[in-house]
SEFI-161520 format. One record per residue (C-alpha): residue in three letters; y negated, x negated, z negated. Coordinates in Angstrom, 3 decimals. Last residue first. Layout:
% SEFI-161520
{res->ala&y->Y&x->X&z->Z}
...
This chain:
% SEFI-161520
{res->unk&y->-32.241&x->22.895&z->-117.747}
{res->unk&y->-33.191&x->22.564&z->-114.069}
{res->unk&y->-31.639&x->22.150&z->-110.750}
{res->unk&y->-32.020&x->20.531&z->-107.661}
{res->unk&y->-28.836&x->18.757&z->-106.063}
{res->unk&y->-29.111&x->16.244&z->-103.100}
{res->unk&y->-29.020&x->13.530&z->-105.293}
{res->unk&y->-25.283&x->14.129&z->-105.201}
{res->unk&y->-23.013&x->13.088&z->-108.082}
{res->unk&y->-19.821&x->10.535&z->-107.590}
{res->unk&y->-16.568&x->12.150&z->-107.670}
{res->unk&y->-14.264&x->12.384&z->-110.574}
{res->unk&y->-11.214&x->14.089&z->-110.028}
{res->unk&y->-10.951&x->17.933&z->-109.846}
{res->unk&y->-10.376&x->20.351&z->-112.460}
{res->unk&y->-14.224&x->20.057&z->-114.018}
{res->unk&y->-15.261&x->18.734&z->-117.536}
{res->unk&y->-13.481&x->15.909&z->-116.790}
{res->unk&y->-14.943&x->14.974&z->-113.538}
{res->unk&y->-17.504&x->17.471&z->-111.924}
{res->unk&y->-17.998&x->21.175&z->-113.220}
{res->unk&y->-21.548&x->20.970&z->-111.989}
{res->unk&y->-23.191&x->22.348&z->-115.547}
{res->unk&y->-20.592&x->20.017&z->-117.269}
{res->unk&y->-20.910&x->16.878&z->-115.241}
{res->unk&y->-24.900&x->16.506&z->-114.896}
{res->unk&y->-24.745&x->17.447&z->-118.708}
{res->unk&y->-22.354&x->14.692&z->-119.818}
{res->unk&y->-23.516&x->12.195&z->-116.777}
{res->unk&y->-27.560&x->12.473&z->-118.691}
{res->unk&y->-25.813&x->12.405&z->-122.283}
{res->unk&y->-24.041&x->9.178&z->-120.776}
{res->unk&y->-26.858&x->7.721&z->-119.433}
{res->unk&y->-29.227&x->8.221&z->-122.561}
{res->unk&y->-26.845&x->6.953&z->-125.289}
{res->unk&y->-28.645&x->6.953&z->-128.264}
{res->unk&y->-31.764&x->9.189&z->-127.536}
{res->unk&y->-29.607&x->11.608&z->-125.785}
{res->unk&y->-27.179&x->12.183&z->-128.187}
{res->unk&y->-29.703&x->12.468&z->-131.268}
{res->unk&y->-27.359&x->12.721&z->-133.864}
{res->unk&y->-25.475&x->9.569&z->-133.862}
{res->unk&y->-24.588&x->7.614&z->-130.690}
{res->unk&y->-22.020&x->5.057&z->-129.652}
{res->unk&y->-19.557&x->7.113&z->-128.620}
{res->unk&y->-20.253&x->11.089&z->-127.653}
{res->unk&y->-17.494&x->13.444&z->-128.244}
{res->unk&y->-17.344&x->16.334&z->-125.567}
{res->unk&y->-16.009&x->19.966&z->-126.103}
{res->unk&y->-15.562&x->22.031&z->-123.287}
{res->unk&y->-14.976&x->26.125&z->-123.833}
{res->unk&y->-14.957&x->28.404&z->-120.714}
{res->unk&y->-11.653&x->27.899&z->-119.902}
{res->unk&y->-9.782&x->24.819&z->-121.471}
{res->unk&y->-11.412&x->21.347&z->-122.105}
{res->unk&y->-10.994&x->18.061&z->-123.977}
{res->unk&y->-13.357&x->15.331&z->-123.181}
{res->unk&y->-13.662&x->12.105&z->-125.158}
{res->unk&y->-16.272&x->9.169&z->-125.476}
{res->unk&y->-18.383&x->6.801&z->-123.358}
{res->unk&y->-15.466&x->4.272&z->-122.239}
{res->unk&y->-17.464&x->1.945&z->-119.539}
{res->unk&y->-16.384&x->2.234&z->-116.090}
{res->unk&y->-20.060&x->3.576&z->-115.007}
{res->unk&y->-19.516&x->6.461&z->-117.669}
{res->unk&y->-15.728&x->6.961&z->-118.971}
{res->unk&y->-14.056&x->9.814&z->-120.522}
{res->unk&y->-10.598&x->9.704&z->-122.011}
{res->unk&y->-8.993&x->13.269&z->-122.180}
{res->unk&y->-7.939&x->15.223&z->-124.981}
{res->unk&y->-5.494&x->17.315&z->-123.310}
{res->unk&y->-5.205&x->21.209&z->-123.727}
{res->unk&y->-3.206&x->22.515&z->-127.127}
{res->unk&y->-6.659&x->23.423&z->-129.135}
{res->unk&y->-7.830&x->24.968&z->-125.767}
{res->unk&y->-4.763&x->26.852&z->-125.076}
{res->unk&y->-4.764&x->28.109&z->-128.764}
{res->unk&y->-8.300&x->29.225&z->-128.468}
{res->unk&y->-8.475&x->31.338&z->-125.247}
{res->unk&y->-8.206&x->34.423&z->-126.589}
{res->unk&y->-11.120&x->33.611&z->-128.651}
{res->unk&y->-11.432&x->34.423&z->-132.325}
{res->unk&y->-13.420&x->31.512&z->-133.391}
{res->unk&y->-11.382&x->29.441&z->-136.135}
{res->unk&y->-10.600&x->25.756&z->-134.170}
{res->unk&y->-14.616&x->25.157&z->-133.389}
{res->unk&y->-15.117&x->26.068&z->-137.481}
{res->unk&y->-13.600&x->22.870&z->-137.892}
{res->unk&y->-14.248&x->20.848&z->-134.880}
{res->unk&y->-18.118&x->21.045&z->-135.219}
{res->unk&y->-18.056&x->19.453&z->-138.704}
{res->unk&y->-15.580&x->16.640&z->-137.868}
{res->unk&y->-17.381&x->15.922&z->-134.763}
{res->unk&y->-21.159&x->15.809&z->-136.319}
{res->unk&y->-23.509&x->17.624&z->-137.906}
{res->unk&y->-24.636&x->15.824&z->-141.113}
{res->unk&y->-22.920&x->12.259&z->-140.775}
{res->unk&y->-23.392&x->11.617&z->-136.994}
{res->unk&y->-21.937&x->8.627&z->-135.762}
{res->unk&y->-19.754&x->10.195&z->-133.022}
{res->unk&y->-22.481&x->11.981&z->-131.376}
{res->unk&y->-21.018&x->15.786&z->-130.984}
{res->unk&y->-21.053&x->17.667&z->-127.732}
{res->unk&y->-20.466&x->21.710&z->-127.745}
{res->unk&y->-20.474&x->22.725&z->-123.909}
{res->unk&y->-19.854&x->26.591&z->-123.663}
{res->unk&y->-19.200&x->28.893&z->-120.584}
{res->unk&y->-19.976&x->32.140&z->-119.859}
{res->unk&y->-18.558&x->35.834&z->-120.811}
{res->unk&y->-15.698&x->34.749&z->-123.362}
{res->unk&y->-17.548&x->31.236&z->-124.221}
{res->unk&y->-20.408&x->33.345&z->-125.258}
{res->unk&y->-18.909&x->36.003&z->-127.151}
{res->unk&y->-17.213&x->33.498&z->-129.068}
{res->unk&y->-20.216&x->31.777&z->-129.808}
{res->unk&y->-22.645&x->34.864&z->-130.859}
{res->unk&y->-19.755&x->35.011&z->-133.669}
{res->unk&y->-20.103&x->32.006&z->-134.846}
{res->unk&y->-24.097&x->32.429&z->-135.760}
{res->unk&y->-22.937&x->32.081&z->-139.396}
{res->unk&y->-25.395&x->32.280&z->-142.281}
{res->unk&y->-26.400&x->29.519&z->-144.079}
{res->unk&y->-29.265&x->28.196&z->-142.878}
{res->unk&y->-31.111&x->31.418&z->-142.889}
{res->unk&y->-32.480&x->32.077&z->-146.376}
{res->unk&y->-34.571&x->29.348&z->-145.855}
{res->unk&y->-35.850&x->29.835&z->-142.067}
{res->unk&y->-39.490&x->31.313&z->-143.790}
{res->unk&y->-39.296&x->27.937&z->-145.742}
{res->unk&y->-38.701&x->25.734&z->-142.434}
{res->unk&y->-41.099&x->27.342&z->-140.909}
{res->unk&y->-43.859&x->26.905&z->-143.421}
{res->unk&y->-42.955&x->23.459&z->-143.492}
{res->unk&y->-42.825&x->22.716&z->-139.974}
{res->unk&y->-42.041&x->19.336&z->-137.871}
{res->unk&y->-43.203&x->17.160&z->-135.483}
{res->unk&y->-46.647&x->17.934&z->-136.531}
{res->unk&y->-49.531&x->18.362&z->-133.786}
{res->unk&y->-52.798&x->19.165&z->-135.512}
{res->unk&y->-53.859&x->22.293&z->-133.716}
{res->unk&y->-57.993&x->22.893&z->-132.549}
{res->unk&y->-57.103&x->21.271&z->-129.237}
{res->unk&y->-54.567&x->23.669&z->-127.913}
{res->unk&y->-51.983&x->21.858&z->-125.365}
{res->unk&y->-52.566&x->21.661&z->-122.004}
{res->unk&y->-50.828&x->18.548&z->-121.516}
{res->unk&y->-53.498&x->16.440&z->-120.678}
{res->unk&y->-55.680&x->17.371&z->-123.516}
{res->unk&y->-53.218&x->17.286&z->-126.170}
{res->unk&y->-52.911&x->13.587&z->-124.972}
{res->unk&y->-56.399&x->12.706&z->-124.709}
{res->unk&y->-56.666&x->14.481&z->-128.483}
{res->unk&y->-53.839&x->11.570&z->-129.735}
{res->unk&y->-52.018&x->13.882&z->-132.409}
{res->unk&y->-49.430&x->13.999&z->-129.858}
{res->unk&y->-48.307&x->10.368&z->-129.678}
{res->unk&y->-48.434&x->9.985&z->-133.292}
{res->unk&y->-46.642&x->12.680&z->-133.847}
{res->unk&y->-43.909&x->11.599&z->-131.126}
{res->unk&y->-44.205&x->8.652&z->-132.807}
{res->unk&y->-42.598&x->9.686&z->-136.485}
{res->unk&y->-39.760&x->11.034&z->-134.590}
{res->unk&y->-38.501&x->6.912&z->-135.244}
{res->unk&y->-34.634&x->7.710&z->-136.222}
{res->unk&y->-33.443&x->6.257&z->-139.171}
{res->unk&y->-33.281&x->2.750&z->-140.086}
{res->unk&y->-30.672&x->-0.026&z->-140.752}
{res->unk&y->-28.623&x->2.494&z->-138.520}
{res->unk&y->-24.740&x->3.235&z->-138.491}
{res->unk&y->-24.458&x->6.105&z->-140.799}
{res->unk&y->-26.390&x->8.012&z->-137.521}
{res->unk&y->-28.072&x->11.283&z->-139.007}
{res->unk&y->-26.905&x->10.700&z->-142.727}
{res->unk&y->-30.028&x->8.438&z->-142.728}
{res->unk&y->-30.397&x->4.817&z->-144.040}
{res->unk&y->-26.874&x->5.059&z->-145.502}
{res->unk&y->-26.842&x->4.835&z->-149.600}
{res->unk&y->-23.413&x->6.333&z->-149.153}
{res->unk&y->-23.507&x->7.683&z->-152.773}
{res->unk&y->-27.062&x->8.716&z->-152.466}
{res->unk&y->-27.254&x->10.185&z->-148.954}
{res->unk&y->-23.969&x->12.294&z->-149.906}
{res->unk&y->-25.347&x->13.653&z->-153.289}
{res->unk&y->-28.638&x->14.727&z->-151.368}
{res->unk&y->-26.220&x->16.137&z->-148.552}
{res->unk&y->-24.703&x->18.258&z->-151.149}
{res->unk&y->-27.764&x->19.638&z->-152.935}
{res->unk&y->-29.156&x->20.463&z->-149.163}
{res->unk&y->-26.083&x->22.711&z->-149.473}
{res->unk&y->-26.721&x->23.908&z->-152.644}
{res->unk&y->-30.393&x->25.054&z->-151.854}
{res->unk&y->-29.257&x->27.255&z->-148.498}
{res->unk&y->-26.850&x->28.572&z->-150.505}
{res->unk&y->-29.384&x->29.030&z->-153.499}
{res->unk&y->-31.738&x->31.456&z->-150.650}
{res->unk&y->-28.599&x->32.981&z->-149.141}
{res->unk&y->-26.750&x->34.483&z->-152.219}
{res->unk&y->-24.751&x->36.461&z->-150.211}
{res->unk&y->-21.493&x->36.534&z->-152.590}
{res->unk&y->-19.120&x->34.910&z->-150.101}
{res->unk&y->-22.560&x->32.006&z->-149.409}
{res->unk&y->-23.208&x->31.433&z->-153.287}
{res->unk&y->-19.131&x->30.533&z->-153.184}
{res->unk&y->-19.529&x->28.176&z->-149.998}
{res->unk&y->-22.515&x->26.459&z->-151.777}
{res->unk&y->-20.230&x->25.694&z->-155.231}
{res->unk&y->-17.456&x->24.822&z->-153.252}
{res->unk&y->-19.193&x->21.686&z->-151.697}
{res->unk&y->-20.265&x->20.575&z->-154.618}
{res->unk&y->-16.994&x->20.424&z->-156.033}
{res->unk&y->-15.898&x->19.080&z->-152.602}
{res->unk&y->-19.009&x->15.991&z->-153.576}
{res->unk&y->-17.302&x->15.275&z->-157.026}
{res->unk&y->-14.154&x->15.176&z->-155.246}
{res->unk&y->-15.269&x->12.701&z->-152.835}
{res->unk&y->-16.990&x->10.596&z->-155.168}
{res->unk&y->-13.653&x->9.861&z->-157.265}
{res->unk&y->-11.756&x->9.088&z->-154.527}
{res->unk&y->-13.842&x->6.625&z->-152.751}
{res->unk&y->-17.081&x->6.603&z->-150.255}
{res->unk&y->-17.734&x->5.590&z->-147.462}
{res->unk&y->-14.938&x->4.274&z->-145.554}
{res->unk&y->-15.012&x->6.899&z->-142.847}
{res->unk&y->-12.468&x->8.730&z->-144.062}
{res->unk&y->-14.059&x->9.618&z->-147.441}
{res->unk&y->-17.335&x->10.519&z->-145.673}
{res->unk&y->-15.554&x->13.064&z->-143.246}
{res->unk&y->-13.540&x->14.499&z->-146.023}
{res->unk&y->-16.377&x->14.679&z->-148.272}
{res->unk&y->-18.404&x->16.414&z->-145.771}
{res->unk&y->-16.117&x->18.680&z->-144.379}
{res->unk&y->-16.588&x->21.904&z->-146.340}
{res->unk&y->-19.972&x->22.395&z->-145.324}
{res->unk&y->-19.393&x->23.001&z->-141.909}
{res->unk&y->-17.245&x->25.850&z->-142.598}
{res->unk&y->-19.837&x->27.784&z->-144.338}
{res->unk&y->-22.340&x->26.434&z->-142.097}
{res->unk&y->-20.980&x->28.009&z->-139.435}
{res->unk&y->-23.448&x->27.002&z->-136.096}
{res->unk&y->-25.285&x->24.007&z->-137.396}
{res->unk&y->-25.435&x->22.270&z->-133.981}
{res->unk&y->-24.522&x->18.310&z->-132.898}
{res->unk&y->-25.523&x->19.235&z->-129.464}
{res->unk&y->-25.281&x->22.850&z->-128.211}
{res->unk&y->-24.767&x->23.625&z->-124.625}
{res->unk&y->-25.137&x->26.909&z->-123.216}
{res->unk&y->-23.986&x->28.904&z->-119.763}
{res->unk&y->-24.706&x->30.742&z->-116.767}
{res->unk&y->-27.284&x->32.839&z->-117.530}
{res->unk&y->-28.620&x->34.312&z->-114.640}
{res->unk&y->-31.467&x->36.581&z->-116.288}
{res->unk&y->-31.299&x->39.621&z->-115.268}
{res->unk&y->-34.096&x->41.854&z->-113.747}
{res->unk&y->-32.927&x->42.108&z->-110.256}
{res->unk&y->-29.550&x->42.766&z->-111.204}
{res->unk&y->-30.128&x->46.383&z->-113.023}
{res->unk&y->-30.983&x->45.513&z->-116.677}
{res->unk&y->-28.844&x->47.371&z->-119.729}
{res->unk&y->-26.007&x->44.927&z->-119.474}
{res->unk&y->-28.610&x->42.571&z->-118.833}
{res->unk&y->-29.312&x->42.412&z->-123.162}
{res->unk&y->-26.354&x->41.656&z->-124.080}
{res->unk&y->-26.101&x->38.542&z->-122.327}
{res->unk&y->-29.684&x->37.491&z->-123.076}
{res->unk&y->-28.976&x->38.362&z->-127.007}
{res->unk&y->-26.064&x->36.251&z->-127.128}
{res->unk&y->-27.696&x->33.136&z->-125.191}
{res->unk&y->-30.601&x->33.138&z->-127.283}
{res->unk&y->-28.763&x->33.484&z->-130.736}
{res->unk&y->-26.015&x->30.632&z->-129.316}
{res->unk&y->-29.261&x->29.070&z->-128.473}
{res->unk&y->-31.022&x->29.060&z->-131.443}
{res->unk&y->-28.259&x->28.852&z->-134.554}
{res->unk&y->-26.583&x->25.463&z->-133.223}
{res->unk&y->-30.363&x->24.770&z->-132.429}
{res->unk&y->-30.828&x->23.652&z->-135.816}
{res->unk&y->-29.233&x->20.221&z->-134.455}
{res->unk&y->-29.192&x->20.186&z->-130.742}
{res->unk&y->-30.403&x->22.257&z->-128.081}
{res->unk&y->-29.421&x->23.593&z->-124.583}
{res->unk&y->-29.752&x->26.877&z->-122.773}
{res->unk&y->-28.375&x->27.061&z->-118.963}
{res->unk&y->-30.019&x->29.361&z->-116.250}
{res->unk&y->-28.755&x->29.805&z->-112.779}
{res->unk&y->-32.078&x->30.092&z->-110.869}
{res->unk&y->-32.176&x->33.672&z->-108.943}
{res->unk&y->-35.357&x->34.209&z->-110.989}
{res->unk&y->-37.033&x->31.063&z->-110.395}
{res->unk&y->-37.527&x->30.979&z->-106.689}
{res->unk&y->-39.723&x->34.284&z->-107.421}
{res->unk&y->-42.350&x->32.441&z->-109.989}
{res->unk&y->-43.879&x->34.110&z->-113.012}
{res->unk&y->-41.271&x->36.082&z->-113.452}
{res->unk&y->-38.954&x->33.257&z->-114.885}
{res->unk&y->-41.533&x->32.444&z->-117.325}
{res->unk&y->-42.105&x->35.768&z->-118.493}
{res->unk&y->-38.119&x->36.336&z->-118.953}
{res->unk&y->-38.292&x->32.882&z->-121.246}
{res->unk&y->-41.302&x->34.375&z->-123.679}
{res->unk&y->-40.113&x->37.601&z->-124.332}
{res->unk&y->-35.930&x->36.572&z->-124.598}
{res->unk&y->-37.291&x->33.575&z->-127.336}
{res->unk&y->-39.467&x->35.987&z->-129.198}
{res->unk&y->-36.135&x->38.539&z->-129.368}
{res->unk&y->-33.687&x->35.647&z->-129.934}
{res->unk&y->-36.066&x->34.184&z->-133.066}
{res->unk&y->-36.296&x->37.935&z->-134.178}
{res->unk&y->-32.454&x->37.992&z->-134.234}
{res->unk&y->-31.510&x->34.616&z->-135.184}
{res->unk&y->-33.335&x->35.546&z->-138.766}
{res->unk&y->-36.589&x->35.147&z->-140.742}
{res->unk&y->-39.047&x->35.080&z->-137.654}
{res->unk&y->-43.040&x->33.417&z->-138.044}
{res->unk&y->-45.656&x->36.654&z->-137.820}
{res->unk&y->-45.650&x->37.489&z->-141.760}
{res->unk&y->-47.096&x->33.507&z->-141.665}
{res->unk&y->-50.170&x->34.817&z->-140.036}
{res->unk&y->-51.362&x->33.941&z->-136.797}
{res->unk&y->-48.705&x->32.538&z->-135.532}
{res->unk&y->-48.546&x->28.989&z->-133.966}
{res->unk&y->-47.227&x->26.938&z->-130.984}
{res->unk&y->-48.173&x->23.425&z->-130.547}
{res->unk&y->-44.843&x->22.229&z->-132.622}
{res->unk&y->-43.326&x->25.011&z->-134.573}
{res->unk&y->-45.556&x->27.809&z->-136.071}
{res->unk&y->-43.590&x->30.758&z->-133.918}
{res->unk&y->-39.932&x->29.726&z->-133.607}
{res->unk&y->-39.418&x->27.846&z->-131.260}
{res->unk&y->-41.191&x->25.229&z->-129.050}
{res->unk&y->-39.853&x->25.505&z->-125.685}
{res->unk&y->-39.018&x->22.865&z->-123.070}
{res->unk&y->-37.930&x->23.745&z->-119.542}
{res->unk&y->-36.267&x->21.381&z->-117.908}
{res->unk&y->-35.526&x->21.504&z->-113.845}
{res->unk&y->-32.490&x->19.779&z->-112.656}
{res->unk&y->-31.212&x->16.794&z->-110.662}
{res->unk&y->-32.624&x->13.528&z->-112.532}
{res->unk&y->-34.211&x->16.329&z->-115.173}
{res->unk&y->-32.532&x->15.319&z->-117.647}
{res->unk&y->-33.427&x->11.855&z->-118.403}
{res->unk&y->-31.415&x->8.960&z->-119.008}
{res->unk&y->-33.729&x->6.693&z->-117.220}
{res->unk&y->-36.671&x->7.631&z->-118.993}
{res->unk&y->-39.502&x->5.660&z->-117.819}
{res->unk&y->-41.806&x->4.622&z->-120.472}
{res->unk&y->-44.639&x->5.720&z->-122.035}
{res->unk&y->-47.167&x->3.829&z->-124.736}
{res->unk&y->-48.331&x->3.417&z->-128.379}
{res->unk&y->-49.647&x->-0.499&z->-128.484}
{res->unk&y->-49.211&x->-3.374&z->-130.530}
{res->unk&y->-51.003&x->-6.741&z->-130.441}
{res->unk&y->-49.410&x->-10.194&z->-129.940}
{res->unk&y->-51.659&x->-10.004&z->-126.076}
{res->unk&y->-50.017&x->-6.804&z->-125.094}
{res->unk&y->-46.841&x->-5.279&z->-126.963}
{res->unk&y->-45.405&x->-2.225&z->-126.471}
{res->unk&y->-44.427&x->0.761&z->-128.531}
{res->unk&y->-42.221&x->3.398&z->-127.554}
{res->unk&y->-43.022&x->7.128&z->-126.437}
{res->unk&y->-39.983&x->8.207&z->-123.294}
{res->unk&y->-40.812&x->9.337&z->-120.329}
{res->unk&y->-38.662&x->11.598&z->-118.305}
{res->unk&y->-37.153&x->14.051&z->-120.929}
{res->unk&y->-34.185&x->13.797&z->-122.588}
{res->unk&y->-34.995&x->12.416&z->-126.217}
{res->unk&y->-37.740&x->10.770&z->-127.628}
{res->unk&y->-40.455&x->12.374&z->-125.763}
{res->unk&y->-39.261&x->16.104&z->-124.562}
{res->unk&y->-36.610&x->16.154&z->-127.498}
{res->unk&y->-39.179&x->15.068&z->-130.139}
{res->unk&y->-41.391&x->17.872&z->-128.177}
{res->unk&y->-38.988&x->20.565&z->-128.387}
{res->unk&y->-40.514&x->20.796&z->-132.175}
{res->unk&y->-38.895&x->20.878&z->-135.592}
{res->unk&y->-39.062&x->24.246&z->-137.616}
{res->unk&y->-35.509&x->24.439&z->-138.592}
{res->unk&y->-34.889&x->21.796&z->-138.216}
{res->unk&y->-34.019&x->21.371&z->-135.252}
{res->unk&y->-34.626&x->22.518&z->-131.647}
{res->unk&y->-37.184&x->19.598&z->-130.039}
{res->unk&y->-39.302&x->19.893&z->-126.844}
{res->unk&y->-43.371&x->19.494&z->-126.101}
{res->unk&y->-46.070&x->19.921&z->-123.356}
{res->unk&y->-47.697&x->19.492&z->-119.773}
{res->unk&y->-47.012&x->17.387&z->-117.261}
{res->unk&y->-44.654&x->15.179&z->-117.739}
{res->unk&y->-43.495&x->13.122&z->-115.200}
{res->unk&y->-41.425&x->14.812&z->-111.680}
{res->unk&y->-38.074&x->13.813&z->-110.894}
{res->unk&y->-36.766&x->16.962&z->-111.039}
{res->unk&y->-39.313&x->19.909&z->-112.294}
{res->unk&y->-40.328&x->19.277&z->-115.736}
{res->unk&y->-41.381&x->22.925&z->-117.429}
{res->unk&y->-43.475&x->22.853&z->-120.415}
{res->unk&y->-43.962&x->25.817&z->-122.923}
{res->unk&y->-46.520&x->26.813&z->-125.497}
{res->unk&y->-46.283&x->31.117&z->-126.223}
{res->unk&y->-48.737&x->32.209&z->-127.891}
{res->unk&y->-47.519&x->35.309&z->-130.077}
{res->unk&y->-45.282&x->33.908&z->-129.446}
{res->unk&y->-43.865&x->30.563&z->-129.124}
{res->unk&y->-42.462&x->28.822&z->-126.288}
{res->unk&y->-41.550&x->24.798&z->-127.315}
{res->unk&y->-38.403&x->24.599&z->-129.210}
{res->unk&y->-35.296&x->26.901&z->-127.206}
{res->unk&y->-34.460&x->23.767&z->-124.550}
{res->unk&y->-33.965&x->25.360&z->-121.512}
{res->unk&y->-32.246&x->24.233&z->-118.258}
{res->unk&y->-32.432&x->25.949&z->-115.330}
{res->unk&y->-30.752&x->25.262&z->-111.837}
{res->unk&y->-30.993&x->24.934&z->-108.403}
{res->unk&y->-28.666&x->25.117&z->-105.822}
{res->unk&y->-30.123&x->22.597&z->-103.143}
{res->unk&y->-30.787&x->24.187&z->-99.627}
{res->unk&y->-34.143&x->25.618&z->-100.170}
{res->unk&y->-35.289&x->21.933&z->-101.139}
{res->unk&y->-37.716&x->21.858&z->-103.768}
């Protein structure tokens, strides 16, 4: 690393674990070295996001002599073109991490935080460049409840820390989150209707629906909540008859399936460090049920204090059924923010990657909110380059997430995320 380049941090809450912690940290430039990335779910690993994502290589499969092969490729998207990535498995059970007993795996965003806080301060103390790092926490999906929970309990947590112990947070990005579910499930029909979809009649049998999760959510009934909304998106899959709700445009849905294959491969644990004895999954049961009761609740409130005492990137993929623009913008417009009428009156400006229109841009304070064109739920696995300017452009205030116009990016920058 050059001494002169600012560097950053940026951490993907889905591959630490505790009580044994699994984490993997991609240094610019640099191929994989270690382990896994993903933050859905919940229960999904960093790993999809590490291999199929963001990271440097990419798993695909290839074809030598008619026959074909699991393999890497160069990620030219990736994140780590001018920063550091740090990918975490999260919570305990997910990916290569594991608990010892199922009583070990968290219930809510605060015992997630708390694991998360344990595990990410002991990686930044195990090396004295990284603790003056600024530090940005990213995720997608499920991780609308992870980082916000993170990011809250990291703030709150250095007002009791003299300096030297802090962690230099400097900001989160969420990608295509479930932050309020309560508001997030009241857009489904809408979005669905409007999209050419479905008709009349199906959209007011799905905002029944709909009403029927956000009532079980006023009462507290988080465990039928939690069942009525996956009620709704069952009813939404079946009417649209899409090949996943993730990205309505795709003839089939997203192929997570070889990141499992990739890591169930014992040369490949082997390499990256990774504990023989555990079969890889890309995604936890047992998590997921511990989680249940969880899905519902709001983490909205971790957001606003977060875009008051940082700042917040929240980037939808435009094709995304479950989580996507329509969802994010509606509880996005409710958070009790001073800033929050500026924002919803500040331009919406047209944002363009190598001269090509990627998406949209609109941006006041510490709030930036980017839709993605051409993508569905997985951002960077859709539309690698412009993810990889999105993120490049946010954390470095360049272009139109900055106040300046935009000017090409220096390879001269180290940083990490």
């Amino acid at each position: 690393m050059n001494s002169k380049e600012t560097p950053h941090l940026l951490i993907q809450p889905s591959l630490f674990a505790l009580p044994s912690p699994d984490f993997m940290f991609i240094t610019r430039f640099s191929p994989p070295q270690t382990s896994p990335s993903h933050q859905g779910g919940p229960g999904c690993s960093s790993m999809i996001g590490n291999f199929l994502e963001l990271g440097p290589w990419r798993v695909n499969f290839s074809h030598t002599q008619n026959v074909e092969h699991l393999g890497l490729e160069p990620n030219s998207g990736s994140w780590n073109r001018i920063f550091g990535l740090l990918f975490v498995d999260n919570p305990i059970g997910t990916g290569f991490s594991f608990a010892a007993t199922e009583e070990e795996i968290p219930r809510d965003q605060f015992s997630v935080a708390e694991h998360l806080f344990i595990a990410i301060s002991g990686f930044l103390e195990s090396d004295p460049l990284f603790k003056t790092r600024p530090v940005y926490f990213t995720g997608e999906s499920y991780a609308g409840k992870y980082v916000p929970a993170i990011g809250y309990y990291t703030l709150k947590k250095n007002l009791n820390f003299p300096e030297s112990k802090r962690v230099n947070l400097q900001g989160v990005a969420i990608g295509n989150g479930l932050t309020d579910p309560e508001t997030q499930i009241t857009t489904h029909a809408v979005n669905a209707y409007f999209s050419g979809l479905i008709n009349e009649r199906q959209k007011r049998e799905i905002e029944k629906a709909q009403w029927e999760a956000v009532k079980l959510v006023k009462t507290g009934n988080w465990s039928e909540a939690t069942n009525a909304r996956n009620g709704v998106l069952n009813l939404l899959q079946n009417m649209t008859g899409v090949a996943t709700l993730y990205d309505y445009t795709k003839q089939i849905p997203y192929q997570t399936s070889l990141v499992t294959t990739l890591l169930q491969i014992e040369e490949v644990k082997k390499a990256l460090g990774a504990k023989e004895s555990i079969v890889f999954d890309e995604c936890s049961d047992v998590v997921a049920d511990a989680l249940h009761e969880d899905v519902m609740k709001s983490v909205k409130y971790m957001v606003e204090f977060l875009v008051k005492n940082s700042k917040v990137l929240l980037y939808q993929g435009f094709f995304d059924l479950r989580d996507g623009m329509v969802s994010t913008e509606a509880w996005m417009k409710t958070m009790k923010w001073e800033g929050i009428e500026n924002f919803l009156m500040a331009e919406r400006k047209v944002w363009r990657v190598n001269e090509e229109l990627a998406g949209y841009v609109q941006k006041w304070g510490g709030l930036s909110h980017a839709v993605v064109l051409g993508a569905g739920h997985l951002v960077p696995t859709d539309q690698s380059l412009r993810s990889q300017a999105m993120i490049e452009n946010w954390v470095l205030e360049k272009g139109v997430f900055g106040n300046d116009l935009e000017q090409p990016l220096s390879d001269n920058f180290t940083g990490s995320i």
